[in-house]
C-alpha positions in Angstrom: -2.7 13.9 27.7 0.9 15.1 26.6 1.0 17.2 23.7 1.2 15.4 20.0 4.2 15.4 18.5 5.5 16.8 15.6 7.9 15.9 12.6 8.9 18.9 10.4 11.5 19.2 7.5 14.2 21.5 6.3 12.9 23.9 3.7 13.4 22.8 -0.2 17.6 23.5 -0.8 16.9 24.3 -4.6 14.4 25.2 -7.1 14.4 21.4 -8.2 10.6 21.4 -6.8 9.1 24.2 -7.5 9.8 24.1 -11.0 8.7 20.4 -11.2 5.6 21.4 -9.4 5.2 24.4 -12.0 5.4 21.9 -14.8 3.2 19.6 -13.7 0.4 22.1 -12.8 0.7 23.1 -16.5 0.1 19.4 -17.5 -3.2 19.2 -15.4 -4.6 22.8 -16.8 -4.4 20.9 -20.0 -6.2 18.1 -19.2 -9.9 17.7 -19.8 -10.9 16.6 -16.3 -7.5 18.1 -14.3 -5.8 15.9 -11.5 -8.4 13.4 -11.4 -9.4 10.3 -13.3 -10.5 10.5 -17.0 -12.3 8.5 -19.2 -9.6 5.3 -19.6 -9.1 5.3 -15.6 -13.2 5.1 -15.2 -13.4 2.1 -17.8 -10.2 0.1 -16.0 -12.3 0.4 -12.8 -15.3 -0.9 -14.1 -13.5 -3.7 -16.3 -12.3 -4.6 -13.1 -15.0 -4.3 -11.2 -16.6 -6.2 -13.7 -13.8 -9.7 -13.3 -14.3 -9.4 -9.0 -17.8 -10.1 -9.7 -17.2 -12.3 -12.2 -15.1 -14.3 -10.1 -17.6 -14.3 -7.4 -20.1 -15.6 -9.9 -17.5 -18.8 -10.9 -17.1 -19.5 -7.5 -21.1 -19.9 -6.5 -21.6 -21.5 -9.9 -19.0 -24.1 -9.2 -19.6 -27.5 -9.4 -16.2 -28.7 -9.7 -13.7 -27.9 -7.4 -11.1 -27.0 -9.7 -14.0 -24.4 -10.8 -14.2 -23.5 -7.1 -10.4 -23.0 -6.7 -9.8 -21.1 -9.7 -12.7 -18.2 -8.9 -11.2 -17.9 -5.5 -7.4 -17.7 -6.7 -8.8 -14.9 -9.4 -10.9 -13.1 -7.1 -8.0 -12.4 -4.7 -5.6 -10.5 -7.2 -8.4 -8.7 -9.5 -9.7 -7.3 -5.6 -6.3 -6.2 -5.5 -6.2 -4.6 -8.7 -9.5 -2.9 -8.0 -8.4 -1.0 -4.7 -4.7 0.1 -6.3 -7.2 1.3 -9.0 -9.8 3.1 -7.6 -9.6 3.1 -3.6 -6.3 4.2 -3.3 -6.7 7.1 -5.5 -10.0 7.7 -3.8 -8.1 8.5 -0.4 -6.4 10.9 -1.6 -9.2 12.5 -3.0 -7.6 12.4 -6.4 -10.5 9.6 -8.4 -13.3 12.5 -8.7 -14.4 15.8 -8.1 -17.0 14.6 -6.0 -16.9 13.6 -2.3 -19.1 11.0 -2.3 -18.1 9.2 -4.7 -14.5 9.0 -3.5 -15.9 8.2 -0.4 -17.8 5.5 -2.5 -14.4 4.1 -4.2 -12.5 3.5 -0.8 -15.2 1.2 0.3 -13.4 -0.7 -2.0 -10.5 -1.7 0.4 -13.9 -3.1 2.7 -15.1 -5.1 -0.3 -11.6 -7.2 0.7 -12.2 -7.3 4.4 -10.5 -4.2 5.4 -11.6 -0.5 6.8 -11.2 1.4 4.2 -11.2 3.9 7.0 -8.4 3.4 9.1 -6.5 2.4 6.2 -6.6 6.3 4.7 -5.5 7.2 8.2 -2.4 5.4 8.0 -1.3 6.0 4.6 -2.4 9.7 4.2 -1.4 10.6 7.9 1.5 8.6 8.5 3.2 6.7 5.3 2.8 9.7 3.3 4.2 12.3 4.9 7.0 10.6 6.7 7.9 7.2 4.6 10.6 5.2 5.9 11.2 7.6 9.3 11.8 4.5 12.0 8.6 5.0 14.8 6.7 7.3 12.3 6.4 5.2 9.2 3.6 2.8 10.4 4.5 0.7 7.0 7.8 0.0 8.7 7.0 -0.8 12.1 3.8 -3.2 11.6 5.3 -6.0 13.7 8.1 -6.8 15.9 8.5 -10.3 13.6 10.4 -8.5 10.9 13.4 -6.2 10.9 13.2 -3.5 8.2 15.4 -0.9 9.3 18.9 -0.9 11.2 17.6 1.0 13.5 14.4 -1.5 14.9 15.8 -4.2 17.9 17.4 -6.8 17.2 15.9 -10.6 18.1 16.7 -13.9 17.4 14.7 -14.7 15.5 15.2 -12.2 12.8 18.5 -14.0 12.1 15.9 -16.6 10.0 13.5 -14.0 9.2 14.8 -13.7 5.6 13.5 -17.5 5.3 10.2 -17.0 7.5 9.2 -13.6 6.2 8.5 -15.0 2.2 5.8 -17.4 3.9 3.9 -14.9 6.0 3.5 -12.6 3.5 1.4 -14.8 2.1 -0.6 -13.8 4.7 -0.4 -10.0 4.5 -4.2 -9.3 4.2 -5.1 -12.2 6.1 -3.6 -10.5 9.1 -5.4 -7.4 8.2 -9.2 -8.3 7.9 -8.3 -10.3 11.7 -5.8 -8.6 13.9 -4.7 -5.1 12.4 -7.5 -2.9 11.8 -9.0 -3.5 15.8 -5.1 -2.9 16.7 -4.8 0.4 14.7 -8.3 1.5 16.1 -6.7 1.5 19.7 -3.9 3.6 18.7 -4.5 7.1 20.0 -1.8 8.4 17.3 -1.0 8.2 13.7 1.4 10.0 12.5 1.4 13.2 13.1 -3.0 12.8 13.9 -4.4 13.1 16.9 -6.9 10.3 17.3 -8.8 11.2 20.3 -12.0 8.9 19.2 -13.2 7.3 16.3 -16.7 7.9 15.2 -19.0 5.1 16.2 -19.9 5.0 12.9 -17.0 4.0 11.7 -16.6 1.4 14.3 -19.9 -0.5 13.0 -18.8 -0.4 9.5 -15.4 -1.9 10.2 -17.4 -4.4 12.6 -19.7 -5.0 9.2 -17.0 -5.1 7.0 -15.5 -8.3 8.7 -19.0 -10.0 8.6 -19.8 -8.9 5.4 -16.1 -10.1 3.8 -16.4 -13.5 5.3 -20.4 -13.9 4.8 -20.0 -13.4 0.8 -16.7 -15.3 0.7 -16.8 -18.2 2.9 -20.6 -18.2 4.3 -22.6 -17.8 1.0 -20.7 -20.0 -1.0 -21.1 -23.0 1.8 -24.9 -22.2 1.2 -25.0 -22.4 -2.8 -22.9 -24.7 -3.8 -21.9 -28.7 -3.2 -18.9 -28.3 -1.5 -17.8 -29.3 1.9 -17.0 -26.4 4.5 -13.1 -27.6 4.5 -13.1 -27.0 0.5 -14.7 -23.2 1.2 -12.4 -22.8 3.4 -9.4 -24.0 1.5 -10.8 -21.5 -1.1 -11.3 -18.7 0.8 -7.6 -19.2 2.5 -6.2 -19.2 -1.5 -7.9 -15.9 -2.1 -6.6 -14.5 0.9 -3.0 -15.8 0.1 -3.3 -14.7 -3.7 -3.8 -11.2 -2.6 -1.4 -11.3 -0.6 0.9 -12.3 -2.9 0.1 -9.7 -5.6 0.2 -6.9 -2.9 3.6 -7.5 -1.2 4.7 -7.6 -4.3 4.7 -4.2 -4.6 4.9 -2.7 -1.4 7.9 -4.5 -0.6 9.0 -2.8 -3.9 8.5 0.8 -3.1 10.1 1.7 0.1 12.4 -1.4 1.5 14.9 -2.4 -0.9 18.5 -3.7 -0.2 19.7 0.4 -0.5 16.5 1.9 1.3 17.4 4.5 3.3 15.7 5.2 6.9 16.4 9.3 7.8 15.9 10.1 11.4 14.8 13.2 12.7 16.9 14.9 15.2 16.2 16.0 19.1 13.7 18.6 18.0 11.5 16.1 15.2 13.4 17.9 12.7 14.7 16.1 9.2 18.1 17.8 8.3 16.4 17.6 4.4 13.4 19.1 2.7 9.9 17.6 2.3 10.3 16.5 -1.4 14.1 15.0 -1.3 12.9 12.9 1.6 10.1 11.7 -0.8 12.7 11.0 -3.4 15.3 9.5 -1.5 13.1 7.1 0.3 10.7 6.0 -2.7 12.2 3.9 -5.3 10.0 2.9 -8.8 10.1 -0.4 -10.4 9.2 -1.5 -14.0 8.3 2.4 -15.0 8.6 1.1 -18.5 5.7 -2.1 -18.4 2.2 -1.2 -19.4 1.3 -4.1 -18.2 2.4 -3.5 -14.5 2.0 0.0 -14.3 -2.1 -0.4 -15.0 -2.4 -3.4 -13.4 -1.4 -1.4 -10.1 -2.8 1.3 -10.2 0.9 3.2 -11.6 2.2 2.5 -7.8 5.3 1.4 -9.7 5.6 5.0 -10.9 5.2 5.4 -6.4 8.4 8.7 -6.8 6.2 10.9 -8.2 3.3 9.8 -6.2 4.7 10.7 -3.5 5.3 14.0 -4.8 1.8 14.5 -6.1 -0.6 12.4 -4.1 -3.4 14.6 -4.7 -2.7 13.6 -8.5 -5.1 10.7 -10.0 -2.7 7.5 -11.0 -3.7 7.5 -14.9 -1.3 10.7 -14.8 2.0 9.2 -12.9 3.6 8.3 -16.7 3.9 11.3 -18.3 4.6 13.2 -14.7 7.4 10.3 -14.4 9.0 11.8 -17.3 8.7 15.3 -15.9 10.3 14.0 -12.5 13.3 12.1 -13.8 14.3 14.9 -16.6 14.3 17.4 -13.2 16.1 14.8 -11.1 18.8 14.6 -14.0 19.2 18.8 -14.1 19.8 19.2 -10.6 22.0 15.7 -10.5 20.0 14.4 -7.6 19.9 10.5 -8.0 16.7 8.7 -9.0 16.3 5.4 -7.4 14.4 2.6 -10.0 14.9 -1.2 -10.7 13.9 -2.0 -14.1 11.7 -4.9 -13.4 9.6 -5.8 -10.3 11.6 -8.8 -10.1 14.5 -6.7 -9.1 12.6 -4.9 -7.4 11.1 -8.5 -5.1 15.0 -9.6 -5.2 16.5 -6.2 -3.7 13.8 -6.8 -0.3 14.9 -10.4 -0.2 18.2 -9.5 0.1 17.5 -6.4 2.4 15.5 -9.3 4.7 19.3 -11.2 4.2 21.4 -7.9 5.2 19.2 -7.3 8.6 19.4 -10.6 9.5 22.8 -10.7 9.9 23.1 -9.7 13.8 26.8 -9.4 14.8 26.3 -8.2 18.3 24.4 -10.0 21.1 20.8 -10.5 20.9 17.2 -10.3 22.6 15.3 -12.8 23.2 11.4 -11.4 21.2 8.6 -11.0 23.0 5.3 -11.4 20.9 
């Protein structure tokens, strides 16, 4: 088998780092429990724990279908909410101190249909340390369908994708709980990992987790309520399409924008820039000044400094934000934000627009 290979970066330029970093570990040395959740991050994750079940329990004790319809289209976002709040954190390692229950947390993401698993492989060991590098970035090279970057082929049919894409977005986690969690367990690299076998273990579970998701949300409800199987499944499609919705929203936000920027490494794997102004230059925030948003999602809108402090719990990305941008503004390197997350959703739009645009001849795409 040929050797892995490796992306590496240019060493920091400036001091614009370090003494972030410096200020930051100060922060954490003052809090009560460090880098990792406190008391108001525990109670968000069990208030919204506590609405998925609820949901759950409006959909079995349904016996309208309006009732029906409107547990399923809550259950969808709030599962959302949940994982941006708890399971994301927890694969970092950033929710507790303890293993277990971390390990515990990102069994959320299976609570929705998807390996929690393979889905810390692919953010921690790809997105994370090489966001937005074309062939690295597993974020930007899901499918040959839609063109993200200037540098990915170009097909016909992208010249409509900026009218196609909206739709199957929709069907974002859909896609995941059927097609991409087998695909990404063939793959024998992510990133810059080595995957020479999964654990068998881990197969089963992701082979439970599909049973499990669509026992509880199509199979169970079929069983306890009045409904029809074509009004479950209408149901379980809306839940499906409502997370969906409320997770492109923002990862659509973060990275590919109308000015994203897609750095390629040179003939030796090399970036010609260092490790944290690849993070800041790639990685753009949305709506850092909403509440409402940033606890909602988990502060993913506040995704700059996450990606400078991953290991850092999300009920901290605020006040850090504030740290970042003041350092950004003293060594005059730019800060990318839109204001609202509509901006944000209108700035991908219009990056879809921009790369369908294909002046010189095209390929025929081969699915």
């Amino acid at each position: 088998m040929p050797e892995i290979a490796r992306l590496s970066f240019q060493k920091e330029s400036d001091s614009f780092f370090q003494e972030l970093r410096k200020e930051v570990h100060v922060y954490l040395e003052q809090q009560p429990n460090g880098r990792y959740a406190n008391r108001k991050a525990v109670i968000k994750a069990i208030v919204l724990f506590s609405g998925f079940l609820a949901s759950y329990l409006t959909i079995l004790s349904a016996t309208a279908s309006w009732h029906l319809l409107l547990g399923y289209s809550c259950l969808g976002p709030i599962g959302i909410f949940l994982v941006l709040n708890t399971g994301h954190d927890a694969s970092h390692s950033s929710f507790s101190t303890q293993k277990w229950v971390n390990k515990f947390l990102l069994l959320s993401f299976n609570l929705l249909g998807i390996s929690g698993y393979m889905w810390r492989l692919r953010h921690v060991h790809s997105h994370h340390i090489m966001p937005n590098v074309p062939d690295w970035d597993v974020d930007i090279s899901q499918s040959k369908i839609v063109r993200l970057s200037p540098r990915t082929v170009k097909w016909k049919i992208h010249a409509y994708q900026h009218i196609y894409m909206p739709f199957l977005y929709l069907l974002y986690t859909l896609n995941m709980f059927i097609f991409r969690d087998f695909k990404d367990f063939t793959d024998k690299q992510i990133g810059q990992l080595e995957v020479k076998e999964h654990p068998r273990k881990e197969l089963m579970i992701l082979v439970l987790t599909k049973v499990f998701f669509f026992g509880y949300l199509f199979l169970i409800p079929l069983w306890v309520t009045p409904f029809s199987w074509p009004t479950i499944l209408v149901g379980f499609l809306l839940a499906e399409v409502m997370a969906s919705l409320f997770l492109t929203f923002i990862l659509v936000s973060a990275h590919v924008g109308e000015d994203s920027v897609y750095p390629e490494p040179n003939e030796h794997n090399l970036i010609e820039h260092s490790w944290a102004r690849h993070q800041v230059m790639t990685t753009t925030d949305f709506s850092t000044a909403s509440p409402l948003v940033t606890h909602l999602y988990g502060a993913f809108n506040h995704h700059t400094v996450h990606h400078l402090f991953p290991y850092v719990c999300h009920i901290h990305y605020p006040v850090l934000t504030h740290m970042m941008v003041r350092k950004l503004e003293e060594h005059q390197i730019p800060y990318n934000l839109n204001p609202k997350l509509t901006q944000a959703i209108w700035s991908h739009y219009k990056l879809l627009m921009k790369h369908s645009k294909i002046k010189e001849p095209m390929e025929r795409i081969d699915l």
